[in-house]
C-alpha positions as CSV (number, residue, x, y, z in Angstrom):
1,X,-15.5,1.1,7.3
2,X,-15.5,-0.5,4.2
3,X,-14.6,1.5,0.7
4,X,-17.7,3.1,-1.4
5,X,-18.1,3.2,-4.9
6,X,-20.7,6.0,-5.9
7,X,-21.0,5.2,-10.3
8,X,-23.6,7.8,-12.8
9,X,-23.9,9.9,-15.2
10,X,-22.2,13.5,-15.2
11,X,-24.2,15.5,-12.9
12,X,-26.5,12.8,-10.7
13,X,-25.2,14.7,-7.4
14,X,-21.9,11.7,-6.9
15,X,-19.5,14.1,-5.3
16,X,-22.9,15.5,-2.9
17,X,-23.7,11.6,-2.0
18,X,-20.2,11.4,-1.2
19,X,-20.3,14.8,0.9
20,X,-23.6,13.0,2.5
21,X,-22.0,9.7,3.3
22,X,-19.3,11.4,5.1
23,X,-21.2,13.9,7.1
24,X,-24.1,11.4,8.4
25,X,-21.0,9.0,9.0
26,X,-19.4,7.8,12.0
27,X,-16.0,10.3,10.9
28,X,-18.1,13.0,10.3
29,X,-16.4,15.1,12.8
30,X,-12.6,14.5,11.3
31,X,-11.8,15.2,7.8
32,X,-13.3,15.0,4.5
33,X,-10.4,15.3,2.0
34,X,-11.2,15.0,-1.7
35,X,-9.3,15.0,-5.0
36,X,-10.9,15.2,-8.4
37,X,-8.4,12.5,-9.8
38,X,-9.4,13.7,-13.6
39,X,-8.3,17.3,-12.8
40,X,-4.5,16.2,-11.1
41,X,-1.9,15.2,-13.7
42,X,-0.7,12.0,-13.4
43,X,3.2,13.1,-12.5
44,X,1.5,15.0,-9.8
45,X,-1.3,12.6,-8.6
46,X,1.1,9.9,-6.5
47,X,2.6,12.8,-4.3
48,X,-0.7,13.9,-4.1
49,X,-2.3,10.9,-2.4
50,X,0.9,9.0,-1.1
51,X,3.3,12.6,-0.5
52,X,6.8,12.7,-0.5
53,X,9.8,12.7,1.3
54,X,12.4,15.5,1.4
55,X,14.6,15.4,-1.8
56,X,12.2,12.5,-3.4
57,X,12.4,14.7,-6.8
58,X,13.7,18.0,-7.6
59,X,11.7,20.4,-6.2
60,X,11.0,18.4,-3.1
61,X,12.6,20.7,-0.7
62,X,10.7,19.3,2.3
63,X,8.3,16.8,3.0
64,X,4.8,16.6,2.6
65,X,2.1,14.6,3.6
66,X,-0.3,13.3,1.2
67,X,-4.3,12.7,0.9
68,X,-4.7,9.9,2.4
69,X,-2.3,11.2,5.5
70,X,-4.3,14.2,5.9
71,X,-7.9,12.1,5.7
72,X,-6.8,9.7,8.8
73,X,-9.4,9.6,10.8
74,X,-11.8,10.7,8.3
75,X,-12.7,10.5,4.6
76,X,-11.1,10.0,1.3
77,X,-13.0,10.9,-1.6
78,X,-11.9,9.7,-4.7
79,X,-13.4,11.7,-8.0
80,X,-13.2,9.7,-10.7
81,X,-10.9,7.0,-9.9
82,X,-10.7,5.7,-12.9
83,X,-8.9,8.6,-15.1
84,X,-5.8,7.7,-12.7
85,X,-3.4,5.4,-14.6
86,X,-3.7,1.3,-13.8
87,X,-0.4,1.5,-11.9
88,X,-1.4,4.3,-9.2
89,X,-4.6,2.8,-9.0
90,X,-2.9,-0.2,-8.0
91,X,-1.2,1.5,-5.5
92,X,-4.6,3.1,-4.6
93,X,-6.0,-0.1,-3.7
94,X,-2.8,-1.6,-2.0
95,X,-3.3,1.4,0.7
96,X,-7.2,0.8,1.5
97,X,-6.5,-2.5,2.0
98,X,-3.1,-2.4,3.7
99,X,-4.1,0.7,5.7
100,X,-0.8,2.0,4.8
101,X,1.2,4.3,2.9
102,X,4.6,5.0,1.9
103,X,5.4,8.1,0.5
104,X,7.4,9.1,-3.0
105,X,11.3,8.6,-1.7
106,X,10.3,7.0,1.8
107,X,11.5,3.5,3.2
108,X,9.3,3.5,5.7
109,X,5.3,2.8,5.8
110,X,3.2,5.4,7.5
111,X,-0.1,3.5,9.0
112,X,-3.3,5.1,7.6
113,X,-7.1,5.2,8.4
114,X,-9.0,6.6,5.6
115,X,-12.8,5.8,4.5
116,X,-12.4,5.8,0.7
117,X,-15.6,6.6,-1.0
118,X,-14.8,6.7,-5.1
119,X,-16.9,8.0,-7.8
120,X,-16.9,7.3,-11.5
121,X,-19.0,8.4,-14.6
122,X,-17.7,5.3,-16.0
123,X,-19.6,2.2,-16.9
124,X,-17.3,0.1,-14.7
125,X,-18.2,-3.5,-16.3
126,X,-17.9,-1.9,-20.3
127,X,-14.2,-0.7,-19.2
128,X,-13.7,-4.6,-17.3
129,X,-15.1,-6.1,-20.5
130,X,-13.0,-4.3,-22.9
131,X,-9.8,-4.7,-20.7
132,X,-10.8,-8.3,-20.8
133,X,-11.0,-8.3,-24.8
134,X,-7.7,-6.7,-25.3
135,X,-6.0,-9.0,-22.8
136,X,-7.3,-12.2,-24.9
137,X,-6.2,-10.2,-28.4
138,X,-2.8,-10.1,-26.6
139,X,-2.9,-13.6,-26.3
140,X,-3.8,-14.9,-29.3
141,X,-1.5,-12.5,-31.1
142,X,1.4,-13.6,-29.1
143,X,1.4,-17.3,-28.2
144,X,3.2,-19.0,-25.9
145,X,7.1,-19.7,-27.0
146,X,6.4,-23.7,-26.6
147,X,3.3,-23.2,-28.9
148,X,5.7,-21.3,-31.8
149,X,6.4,-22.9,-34.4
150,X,10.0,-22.4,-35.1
151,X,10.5,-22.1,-31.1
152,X,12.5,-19.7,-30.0
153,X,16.3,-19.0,-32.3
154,X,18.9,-15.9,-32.4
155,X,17.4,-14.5,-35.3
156,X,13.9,-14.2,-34.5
């Protein structure tokens, strides 16, 4: 099944559409697994969705499965998605589209089967716009090195 993106206001009833999806689904009788990414730390949020092998970090003691592990077969849902950093969201994406995981201090990837279903308060297409803006400021403040100029010399 492909992902879902459920987007409004605080309080529109995202998290019971979500809840709905899954239930009148065709994995309503495996899991529904959710994480409210906004409430999870972000040192904490990769083993939470990817988990981690044995001795990964310091108090790894043994290994752990991770969200989207436990939701095979059934349903992801993703609270606001977008609070998680660009990186893990990255990572995020690379599993529903790979259908595979690899968890914090693993070499090996674990096949997954997870219907993601996301949900933002966001205004998706403001936070695409203004990435979009400070990408071009970025640009224009720092030209490319064959457009400097004094080129490129030790001192610079």
């Amino acid at each position: 099944l492909p992902p879902v993106l459920v987007q409004g206001e605080t309080g529109t009833g995202k998290t019971t559409i979500a809840r709905w999806l899954h239930h009148r689904g065709p994995r309503a009788a495996q899991s529904l697994v959710e994480m409210n990414c906004s409430a999870v730390p972000e040192t904490l949020a990769e083993s939470e969705l990817f988990g981690h092998e044995r001795g990964a970090f310091t108090d790894a003691r043994a290994a752990r499965i991770g969200l989207f592990e436990a939701a095979s077969g059934g349903t992801l849902f993703l609270d606001e998605l977008p609070s998680l950093s660009l990186g893990l969201q990255a990572k995020v994406l690379k599993a529903i589209e790979d259908h595979r995981i690899r968890r914090l201090g693993g070499n090996k990837e674990i096949p997954v089967d997870a219907r993601v279903i996301a949900a933002t308060h966001r205004d998706l297409r403001q936070l695409i716009d203004r990435s979009s803006e400070i990408a071009a400021g970025d640009q224009r403040a720092n030209p490319p090195v064959r457009d400097h100029p004094r080129g490129l010399s030790s001192g610079a």
